[in-house]
C-alpha positions in Angstrom: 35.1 -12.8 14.9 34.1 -11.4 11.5 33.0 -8.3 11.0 30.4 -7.5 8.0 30.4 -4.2 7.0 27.4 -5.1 4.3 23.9 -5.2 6.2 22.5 -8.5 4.1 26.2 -10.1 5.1 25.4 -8.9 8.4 22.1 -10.8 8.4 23.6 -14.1 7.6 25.9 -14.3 9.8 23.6 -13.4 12.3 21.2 -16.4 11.2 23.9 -18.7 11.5 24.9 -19.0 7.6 28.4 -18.4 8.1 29.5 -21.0 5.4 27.7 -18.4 2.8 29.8 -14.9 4.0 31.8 -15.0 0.5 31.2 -12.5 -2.0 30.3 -14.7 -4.6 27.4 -16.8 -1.8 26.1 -13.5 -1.5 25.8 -12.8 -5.1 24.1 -16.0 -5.6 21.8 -16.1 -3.2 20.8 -12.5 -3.7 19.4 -13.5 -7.2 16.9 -15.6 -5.6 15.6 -12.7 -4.3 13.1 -10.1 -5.2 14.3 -6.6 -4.5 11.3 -6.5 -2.1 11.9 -9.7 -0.2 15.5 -8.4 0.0 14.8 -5.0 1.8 12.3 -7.0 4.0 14.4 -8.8 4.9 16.6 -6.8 6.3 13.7 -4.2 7.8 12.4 -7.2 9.9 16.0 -8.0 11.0 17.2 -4.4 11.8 13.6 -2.6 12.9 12.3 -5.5 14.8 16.1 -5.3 16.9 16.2 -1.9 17.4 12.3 -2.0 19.2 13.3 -5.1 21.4 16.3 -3.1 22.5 14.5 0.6 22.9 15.7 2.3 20.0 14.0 4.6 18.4 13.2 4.1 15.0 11.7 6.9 12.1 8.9 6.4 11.2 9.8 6.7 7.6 11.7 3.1 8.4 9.5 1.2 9.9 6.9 2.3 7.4 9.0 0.6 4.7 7.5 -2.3 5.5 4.4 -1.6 4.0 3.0 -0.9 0.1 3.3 2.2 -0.9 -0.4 2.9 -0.6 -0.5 2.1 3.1 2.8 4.6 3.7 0.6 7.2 2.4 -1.8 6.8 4.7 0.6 7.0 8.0 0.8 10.5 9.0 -3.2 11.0 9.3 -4.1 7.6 10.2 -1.4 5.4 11.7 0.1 5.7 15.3 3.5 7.2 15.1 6.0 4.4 16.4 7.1 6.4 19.8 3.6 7.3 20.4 3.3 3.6 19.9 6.2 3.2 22.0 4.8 5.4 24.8 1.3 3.8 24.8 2.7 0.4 24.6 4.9 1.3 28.3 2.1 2.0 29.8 -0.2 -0.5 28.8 2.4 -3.4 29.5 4.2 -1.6 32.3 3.2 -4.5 35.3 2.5 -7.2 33.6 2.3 -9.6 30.6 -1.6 -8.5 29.5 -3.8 -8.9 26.1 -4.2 -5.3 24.6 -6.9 -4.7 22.2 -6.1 -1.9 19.5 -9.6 -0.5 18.2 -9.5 0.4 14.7 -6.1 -1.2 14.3 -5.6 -0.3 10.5 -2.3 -1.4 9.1 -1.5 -2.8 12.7 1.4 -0.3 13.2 0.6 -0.1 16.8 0.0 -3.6 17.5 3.5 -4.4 15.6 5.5 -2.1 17.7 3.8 -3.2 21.2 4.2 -6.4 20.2 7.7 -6.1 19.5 8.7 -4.3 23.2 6.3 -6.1 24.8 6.9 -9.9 23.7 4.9 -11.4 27.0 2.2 -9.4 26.4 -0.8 -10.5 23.6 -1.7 -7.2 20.9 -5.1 -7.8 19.0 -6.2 -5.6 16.3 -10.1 -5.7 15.2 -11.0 -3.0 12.1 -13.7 -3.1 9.7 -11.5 -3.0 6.5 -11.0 -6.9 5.4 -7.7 -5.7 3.2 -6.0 -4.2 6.3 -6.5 -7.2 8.5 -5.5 -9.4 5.6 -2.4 -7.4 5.1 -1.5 -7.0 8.9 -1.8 -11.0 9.1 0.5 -11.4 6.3 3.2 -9.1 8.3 2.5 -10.6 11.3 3.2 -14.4 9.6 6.2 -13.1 7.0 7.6 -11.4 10.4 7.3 -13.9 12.6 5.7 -11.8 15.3 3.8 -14.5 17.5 2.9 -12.5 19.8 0.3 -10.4 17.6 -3.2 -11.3 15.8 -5.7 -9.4 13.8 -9.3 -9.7 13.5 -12.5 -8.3 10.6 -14.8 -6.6 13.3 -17.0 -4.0 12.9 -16.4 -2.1 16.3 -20.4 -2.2 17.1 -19.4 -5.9 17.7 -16.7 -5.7 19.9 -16.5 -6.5 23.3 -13.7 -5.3 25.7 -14.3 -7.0 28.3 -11.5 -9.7 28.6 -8.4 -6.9 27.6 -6.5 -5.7 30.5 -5.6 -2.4 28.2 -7.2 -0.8 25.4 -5.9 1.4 22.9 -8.1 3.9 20.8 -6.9 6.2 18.1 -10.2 8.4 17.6 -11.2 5.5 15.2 -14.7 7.1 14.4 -13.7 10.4 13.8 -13.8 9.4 9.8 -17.5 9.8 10.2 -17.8 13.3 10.3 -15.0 14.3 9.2 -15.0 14.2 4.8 -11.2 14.9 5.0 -10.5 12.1 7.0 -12.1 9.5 4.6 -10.2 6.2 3.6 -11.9 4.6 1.6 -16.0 3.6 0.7 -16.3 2.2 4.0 -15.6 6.4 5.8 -18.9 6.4 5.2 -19.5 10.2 6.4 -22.7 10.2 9.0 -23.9 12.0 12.2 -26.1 9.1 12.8 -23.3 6.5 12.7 -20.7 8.7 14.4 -23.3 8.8 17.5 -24.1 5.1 17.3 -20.3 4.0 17.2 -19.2 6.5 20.4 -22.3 5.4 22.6 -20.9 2.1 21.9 -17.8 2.3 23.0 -18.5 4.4 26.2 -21.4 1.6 26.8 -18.5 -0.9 26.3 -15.9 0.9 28.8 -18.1 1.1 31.4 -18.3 -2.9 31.5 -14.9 -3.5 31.7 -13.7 -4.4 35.0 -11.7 -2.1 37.5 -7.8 -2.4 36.9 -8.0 -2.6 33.0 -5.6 0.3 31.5 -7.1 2.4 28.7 -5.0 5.1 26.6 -6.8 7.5 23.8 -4.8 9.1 21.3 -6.9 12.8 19.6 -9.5 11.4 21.4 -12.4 13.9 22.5 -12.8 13.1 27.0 -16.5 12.7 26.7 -16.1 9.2 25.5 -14.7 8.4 28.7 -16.6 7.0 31.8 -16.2 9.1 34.2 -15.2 5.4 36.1 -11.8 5.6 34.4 -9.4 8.0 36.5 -7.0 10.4 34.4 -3.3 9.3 34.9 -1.1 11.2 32.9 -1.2 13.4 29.4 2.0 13.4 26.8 2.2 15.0 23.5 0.4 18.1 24.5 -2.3 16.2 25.8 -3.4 14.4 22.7 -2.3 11.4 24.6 -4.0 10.0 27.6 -3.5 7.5 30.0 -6.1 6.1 32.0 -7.3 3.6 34.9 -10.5 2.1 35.4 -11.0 2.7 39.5 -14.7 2.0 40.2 -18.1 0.4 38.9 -19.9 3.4 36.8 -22.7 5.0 38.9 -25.9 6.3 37.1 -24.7 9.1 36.1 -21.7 7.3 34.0 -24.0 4.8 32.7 -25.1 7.0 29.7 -23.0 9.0 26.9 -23.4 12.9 27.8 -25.0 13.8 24.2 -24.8 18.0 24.4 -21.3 17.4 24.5 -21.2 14.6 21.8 -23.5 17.4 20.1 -21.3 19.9 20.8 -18.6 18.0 19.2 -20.4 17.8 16.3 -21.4 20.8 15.5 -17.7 22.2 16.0 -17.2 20.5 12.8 -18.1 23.1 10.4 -17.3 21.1 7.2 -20.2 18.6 8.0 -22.0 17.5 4.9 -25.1 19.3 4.7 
């Protein structure tokens, strides 16, 4: 059996283009490639593996597959992949089920859950048309059927339907200046309120069984419905499971702690 030392031999082999393993078929068929479409190439065929098999991967590599502009961006804003990894387990742990990643972004989350989790169904809904037009394009470049991004402002959404929700402290953009994106972190009290009593409002409709996990996500936007499982990452990450129907006094969104929140948040615009 050959053996390919060089990672793009490697890659046709491994597609079945064995008549094209000669130095000079390499050479040729390299020049038909951008230097970009070359090292994606070989990102989606290495990265993509290593996932399906439960490697782990830096997050410096699997954040090549992006523009530089979006790379920027992943410490702050984009799930780390074994957070990912982590959230994903749980989420998928039972059975194949449709996640729904609020505020998806670049879709880094949904990618790497879709990749471990290939029976499973990962959605992404955020507000920013270029990251769901750039997530798609991943998502059809990579082949990754199992994955699909939607343009939906999260006052829209509805969870019910999802047997597992995922929730990076989307909203936390809106009173926070040094977390702002782009002109739609549109800093504002008033939104920030509107956008967490929807989501609690949203929870509490979701049926018993369905599988939630926040990620630096404050506890009051939690139904008190949804029993705390487990904590990782020095409890920034948190697992829950909705047990019961919501009784009156998880129908509503506590607002002195939502104020409280607030107010913590010295930097406010005045």
């Amino acid at each position: 059996m050959a053996v390919h030392t060089d990672p793009f031999k490697k890659y046709l082999y491994k597609i079945g283009n064995r008549t094209s393993g000669s130095d000079k078929h390499i050479r040729k068929f390299k020049t038909f490639l951008t230097i970009s479409a070359y090292s994606n190439i070989l990102v989606i065929s290495m990265i993509i593996d290593q996932l399906r098999i439960q490697k782990n991967i830096p997050d410096e590599e699997f954040d090549a597959i992006y523009p530089f502009e979006i790379r920027e961006l992943s410490e702050r804003h984009w799930t780390s992949v074994f957070v990912a990894k982590t959230a994903a387990d749980f989420l998928c742990n039972q059975r194949p089920v449709k996640v729904l990643d609020i505020g998806s972004g670049a879709g880094k989350f949904c990618f790497v859950g879709a990749a471990l989790h290939p029976s499973s169904q990962f959605h992404g809904i955020d507000i920013r048309e270029n990251f769901i037009q750039l997530s798609n394009n991943l998502k059809e470049q990579y082949a990754v059927a199992n994955v699909s991004f939607f343009q939906q402002d999260a006052l829209e959404m509805d969870l019910t339907g999802y047997g597992g929700i995922y929730f990076f402290n989307s909203f936390q953009e809106k009173i926070d200046p040094t977390s702002v994106i782009d002109h739609n972190s549109k800093v504002s009290v008033e939104q920030y309120i509107q956008y967490t009593n929807h989501i609690f409002n949203e929870l509490n409709k979701v049926p018993a069984g369905t599988k939630l996990v926040t990620y630096y996500s404050e506890d009051f936007c939690v139904p008190g419905s949804f029993r705390l499982l487990a904590t990782h990452f020095n409890g920034e990450l948190k697992f829950y499971l909705k047990e019961m129907e919501p009784d009156e006094s998880d129908e509503q969104l506590n607002q002195q702690d939502i104020s409280e929140h607030i107010d913590r948040h010295t930097f406010l615009s005045e």
